[in-house]
C-alpha positions in Angstrom: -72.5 -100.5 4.1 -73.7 -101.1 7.7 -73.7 -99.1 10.7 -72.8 -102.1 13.3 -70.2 -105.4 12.5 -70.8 -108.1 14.1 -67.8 -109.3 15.6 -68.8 -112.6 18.2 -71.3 -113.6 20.4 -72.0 -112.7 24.0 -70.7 -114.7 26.5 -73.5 -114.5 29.1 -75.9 -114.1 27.4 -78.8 -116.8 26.8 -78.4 -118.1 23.5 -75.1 -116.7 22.8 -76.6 -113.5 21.3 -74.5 -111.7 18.8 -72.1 -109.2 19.6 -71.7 -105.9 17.3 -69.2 -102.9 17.7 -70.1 -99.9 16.0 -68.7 -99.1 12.7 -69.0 -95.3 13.2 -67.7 -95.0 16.4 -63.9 -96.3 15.1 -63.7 -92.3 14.4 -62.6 -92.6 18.4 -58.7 -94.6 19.1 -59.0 -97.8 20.4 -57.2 -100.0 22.6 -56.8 -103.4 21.8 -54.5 -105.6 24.5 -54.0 -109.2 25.8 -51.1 -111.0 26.8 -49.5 -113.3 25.1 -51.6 -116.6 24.1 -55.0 -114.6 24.5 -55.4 -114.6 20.9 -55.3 -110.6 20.9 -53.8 -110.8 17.4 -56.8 -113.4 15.9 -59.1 -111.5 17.6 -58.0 -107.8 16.0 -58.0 -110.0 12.4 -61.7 -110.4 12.9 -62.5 -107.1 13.6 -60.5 -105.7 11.1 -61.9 -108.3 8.2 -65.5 -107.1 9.4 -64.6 -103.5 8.8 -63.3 -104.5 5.4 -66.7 -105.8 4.1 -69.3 -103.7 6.3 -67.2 -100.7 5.8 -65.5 -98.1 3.1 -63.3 -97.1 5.9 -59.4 -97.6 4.5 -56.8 -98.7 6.9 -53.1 -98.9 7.2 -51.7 -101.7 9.1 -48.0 -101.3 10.8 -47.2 -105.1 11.2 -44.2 -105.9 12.7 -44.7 -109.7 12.9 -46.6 -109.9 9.5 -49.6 -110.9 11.2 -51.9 -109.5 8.7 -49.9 -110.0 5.5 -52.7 -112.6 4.4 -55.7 -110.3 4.6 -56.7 -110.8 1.4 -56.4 -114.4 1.5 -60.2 -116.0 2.2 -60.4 -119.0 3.8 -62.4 -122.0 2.0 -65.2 -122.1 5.1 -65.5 -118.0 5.3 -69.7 -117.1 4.1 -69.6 -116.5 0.2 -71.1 -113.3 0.1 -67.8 -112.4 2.4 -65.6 -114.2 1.0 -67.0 -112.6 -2.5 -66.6 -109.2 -0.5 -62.9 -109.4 0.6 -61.8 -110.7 -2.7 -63.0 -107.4 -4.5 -61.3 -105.4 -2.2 -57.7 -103.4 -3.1 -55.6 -104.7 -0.8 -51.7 -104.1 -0.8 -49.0 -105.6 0.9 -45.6 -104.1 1.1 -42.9 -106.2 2.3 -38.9 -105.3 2.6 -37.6 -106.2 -0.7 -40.6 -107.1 -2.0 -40.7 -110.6 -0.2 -43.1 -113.3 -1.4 -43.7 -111.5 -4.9 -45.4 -108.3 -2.6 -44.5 -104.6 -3.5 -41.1 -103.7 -2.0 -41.4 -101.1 1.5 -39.7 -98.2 0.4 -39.8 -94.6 2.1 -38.5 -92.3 0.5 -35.7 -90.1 2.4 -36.3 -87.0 0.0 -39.7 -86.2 1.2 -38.7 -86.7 5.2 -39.2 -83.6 7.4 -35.5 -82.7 8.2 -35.9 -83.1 11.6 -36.7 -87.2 10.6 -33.4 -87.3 8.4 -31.5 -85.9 11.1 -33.1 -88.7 13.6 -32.1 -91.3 11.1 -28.8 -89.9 11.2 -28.4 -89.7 14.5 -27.2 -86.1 14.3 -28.5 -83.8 17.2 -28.8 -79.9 16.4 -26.7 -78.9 19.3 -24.0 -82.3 19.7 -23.5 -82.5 16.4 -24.0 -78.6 15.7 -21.7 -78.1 12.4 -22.9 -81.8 10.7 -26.7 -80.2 11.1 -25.9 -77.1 10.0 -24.1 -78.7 7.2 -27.4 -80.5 6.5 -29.7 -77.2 7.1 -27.5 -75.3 4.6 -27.6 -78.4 1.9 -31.7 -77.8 2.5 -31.2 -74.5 1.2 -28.6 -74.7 -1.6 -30.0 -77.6 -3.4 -33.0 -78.7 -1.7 -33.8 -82.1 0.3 -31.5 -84.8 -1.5 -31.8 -88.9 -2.0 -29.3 -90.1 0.4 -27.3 -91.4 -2.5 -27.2 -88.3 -3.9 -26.4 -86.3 -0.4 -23.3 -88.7 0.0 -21.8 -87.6 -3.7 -22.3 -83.9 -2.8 -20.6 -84.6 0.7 -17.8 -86.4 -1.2 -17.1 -83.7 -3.8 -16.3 -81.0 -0.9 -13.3 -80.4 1.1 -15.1 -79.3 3.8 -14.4 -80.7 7.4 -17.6 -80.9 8.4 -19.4 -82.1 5.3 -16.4 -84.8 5.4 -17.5 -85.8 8.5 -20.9 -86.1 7.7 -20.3 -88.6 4.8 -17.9 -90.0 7.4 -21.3 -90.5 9.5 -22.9 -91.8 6.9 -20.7 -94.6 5.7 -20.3 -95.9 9.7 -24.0 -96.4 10.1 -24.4 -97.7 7.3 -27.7 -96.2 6.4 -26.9 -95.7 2.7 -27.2 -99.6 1.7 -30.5 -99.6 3.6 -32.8 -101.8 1.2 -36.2 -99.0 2.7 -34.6 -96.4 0.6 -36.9 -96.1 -2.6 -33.9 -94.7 -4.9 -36.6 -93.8 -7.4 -39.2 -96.2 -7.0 -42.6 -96.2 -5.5 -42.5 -95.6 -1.5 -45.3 -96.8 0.6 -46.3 -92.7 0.8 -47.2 -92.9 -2.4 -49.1 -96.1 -1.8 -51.0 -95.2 0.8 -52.0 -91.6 -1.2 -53.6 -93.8 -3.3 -56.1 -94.9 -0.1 -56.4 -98.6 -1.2 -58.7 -100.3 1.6 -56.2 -101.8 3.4 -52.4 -101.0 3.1 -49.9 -103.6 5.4 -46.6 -102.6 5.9 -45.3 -106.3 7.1 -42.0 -104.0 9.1 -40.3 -107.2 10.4 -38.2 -108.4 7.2 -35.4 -105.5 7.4 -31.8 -106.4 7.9 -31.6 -103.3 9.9 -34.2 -103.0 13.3 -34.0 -98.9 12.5 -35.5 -99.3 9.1 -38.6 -100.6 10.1 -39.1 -97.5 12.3 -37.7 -95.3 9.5 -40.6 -96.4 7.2 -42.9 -96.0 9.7 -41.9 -92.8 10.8 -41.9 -91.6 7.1 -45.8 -92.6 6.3 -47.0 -91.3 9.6 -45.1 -88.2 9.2 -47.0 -87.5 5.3 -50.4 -88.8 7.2 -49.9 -85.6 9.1 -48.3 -83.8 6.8 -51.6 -84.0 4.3 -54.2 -84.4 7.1 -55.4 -81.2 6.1 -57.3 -83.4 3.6 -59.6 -84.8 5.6 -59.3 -88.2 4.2 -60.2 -90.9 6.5 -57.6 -93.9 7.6 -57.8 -96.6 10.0 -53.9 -96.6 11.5 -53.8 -100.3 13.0 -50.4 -100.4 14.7 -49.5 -103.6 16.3 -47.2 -104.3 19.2 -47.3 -100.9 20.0 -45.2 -100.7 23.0 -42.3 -100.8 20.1 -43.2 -97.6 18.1 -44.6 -95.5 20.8 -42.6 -96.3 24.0 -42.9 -93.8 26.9 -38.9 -94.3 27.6 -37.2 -94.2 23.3 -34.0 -95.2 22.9 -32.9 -93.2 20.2 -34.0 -90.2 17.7 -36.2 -91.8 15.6 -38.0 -94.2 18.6 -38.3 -90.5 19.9 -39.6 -89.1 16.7 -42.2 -91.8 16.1 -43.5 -91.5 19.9 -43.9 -88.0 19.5 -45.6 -88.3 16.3 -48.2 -91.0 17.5 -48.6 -89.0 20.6 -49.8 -85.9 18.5 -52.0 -88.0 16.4 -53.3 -89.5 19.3 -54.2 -86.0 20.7 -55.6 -84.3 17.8 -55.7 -86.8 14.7 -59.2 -87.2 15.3 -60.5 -84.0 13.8 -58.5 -84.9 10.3 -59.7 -88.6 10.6 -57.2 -90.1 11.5 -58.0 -92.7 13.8 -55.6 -95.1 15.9 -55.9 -98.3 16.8 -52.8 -99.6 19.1 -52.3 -103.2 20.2 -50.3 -104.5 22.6 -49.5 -107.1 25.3 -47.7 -104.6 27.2 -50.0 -101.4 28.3 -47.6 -100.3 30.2 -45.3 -100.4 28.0 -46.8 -97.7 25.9 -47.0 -93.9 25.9 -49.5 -92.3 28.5 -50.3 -89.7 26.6 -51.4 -92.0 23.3 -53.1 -94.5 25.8 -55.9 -92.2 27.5 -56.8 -91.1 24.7 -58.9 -94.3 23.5 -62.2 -93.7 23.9 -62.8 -97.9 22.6 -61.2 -100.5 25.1 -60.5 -104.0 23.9 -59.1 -106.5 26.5 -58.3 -109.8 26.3 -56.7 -112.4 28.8 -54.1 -110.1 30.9 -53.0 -111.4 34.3 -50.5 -108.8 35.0 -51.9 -106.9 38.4 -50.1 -104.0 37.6 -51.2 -103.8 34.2 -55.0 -104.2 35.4 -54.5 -101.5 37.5 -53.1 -99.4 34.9 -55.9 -99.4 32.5 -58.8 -99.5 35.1 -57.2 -96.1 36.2 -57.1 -94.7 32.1 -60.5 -96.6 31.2 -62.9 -95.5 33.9 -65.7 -96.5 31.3 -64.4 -100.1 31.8 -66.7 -102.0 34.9 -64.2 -102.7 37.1 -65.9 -106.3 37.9 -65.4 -107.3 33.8 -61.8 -105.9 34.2 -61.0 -108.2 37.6 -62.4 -111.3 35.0 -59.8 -110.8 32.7 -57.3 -113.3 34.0 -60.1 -115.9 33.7 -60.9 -115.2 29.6 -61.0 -118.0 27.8 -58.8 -118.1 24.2 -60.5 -115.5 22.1 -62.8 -114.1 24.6 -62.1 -109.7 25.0 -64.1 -107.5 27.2 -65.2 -104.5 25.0 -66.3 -101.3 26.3 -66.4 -97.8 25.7 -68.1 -95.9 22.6 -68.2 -98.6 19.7 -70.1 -100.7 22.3 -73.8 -100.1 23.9 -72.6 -101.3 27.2 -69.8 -102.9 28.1 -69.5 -106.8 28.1 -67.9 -110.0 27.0 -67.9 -111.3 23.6 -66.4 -114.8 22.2 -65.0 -113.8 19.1 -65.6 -115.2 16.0 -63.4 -117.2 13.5 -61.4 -115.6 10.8 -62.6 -115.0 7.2 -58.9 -114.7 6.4 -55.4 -116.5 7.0 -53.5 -115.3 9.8 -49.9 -114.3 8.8 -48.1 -116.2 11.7 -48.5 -118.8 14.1 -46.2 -120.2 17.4 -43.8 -122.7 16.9 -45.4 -126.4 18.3 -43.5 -128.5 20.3 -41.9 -131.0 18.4 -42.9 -134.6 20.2 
């Protein structure tokens, strides 16, 4: 395995040197933005393809957009000794029911904290004090129950409040979820098994709330077992969506709260973040400063410059003030996975990107 990945080459330089990022140093978060049309998603494909073959590090992408549901597909020009590489490689991709011949994206509601099943239920432990309690008190009867299960028990009893929380659970709806495993394999159990790369393509549910259920539920058992000590590469893409400094509800709230912690002390477990967006400011402070890698592509927004040249001191403030001027495919990377700053033209892809804009029709 190598200790650097080369990733481009240097825009100023003579010659076009090559540009490497240091493998060892993605034990820090990184923070990988561009607006829209910067190729910020292309650009994160190469880097994570590099870290595939130069690296045993094994990664978990959240990708809303499925993106990155073609890792493992080379492309006919990609080097053979990469191509070779990537096609050895365990690679999963788990897609809502199982789209495109993939494993289905399940979580499995059982093994949620309580405080998660009562986010995905909306209930609140002082608003809704006798459905939680209802809840609490099942936890300690008969233990943390399948949801089909929990609605039979509820069903069964004469209770008013156990009535109303079946009554809660038929108006949302959430027992016909298709990211309920119901006794299959759930993407915990997948990524237990720490294949190299794990996508969880989140953008195929019928329901928005399930792709941040399933979310929720393998970061939650990434903390849960970090006690291990088993290394993992969290890629989360469009970040702005699961850790929002403003949530909208009790599991947005749950999964900011969560990245937030893992931001803060994940490092030590190794578990290492890397959150992209278009929208910086769109995501939580407290996840954002602490990225000790900076990636930035195109971004023209004023306001968002200013943001990140005030969380990224590292950053020159001269290579930030170029942004707006990058070409396609062009990032300024600085901070520790670099030996000083600079701009790089990144390279092409080894593998297929997952989607593409619309063209004009003419």
């Amino acid at each position: 395995m190598t200790s650097e990945i080369t990733v481009g080459t240097l825009v100023d330089s003579e010659g076009g040197g090559a540009a490497a990022l240091r493998a060892s140093r993605f034990n820090r978060h990184t923070f990988w933005c561009g607006q829209s049309g910067s190729g910020k998603t292309y650009a994160l494909g190469v880097v994570l393809e590099r870290l595939l073959v130069g690296t045993r590090l094994p990664m978990l992408v959240l990708d809303p957009n499925a993106d990155f549901v073609r890792l493992g597909e080379v492309r006919d020009e990609t080097p053979s000794e990469a191509a070779d590489a990537l096609r050895a490689l365990d690679l999963r991709v788990l897609r809502p029911r199982g789209a495109g011949g993939t494993t289905p994206l399940h979580a499995r509601y059982v093994d949620m904290t309580l405080r998660a099943r009562a986010a995905v239920l909306q209930i609140d432990p002082v608003r809704d004090a006798a459905e939680y309690n209802v809840l609490l008190h099942l936890e300690h009867e008969v233990g943390p129950l399948e949801s089909d299960r929990l609605a039979q028990l509820l069903g069964a009893s004469d209770d008013p409040a156990r009535r109303a929380l079946l009554l809660r659970l038929e108006n949302l709806g959430v027992l016909g979820w298709d990211v309920w495993a119901r006794g299959e394999r759930s993407a915990e159990d997948v990524v237990d098994e720490r294949p190299r790369a794990t996508v969880m393509d989140l953008g195929g549910f019928r329901e928005q709330q399930e792709a941040k259920v399933a979310a929720l539920a393998v970061l939650d058992h990434l903390w849960a077992t970090r006690e291990e000590r088993r290394p993992m590469l969290i890629v989360i893409d469009e970040a702005h969506n699961l850790c929002r400094p403003d949530p909208e509800s009790d599991v947005e709230a749950a999964l900011t709260e969560r990245i937030v912690q893992i931001a803060a002390e994940g490092r030590k477990y190794g578990l290492w973040l890397v959150l992209s967006t278009q929208r910086p400011s769109k995501v939580h402070v407290n996840a954002l400063s602490q990225c000790d890698n900076l990636a930035l592509m195109r971004m023209s927004s004023p306001r968002d410059l200013a943001e990140l040249g005030d969380v990224f001191g590292y950053a020159p403030a001269d290579l930030l003030a170029a942004s707006p001027h990058f070409l396609q495919g062009q990032a300024l990377f600085a901070g520790g996975f670099v030996p000083e700053a600079s701009v790089v033209q990144v390279a092409a892809r080894w593998t297929h990107e997952g989607g593409s804009d619309v063209a004009v029709p003419l």
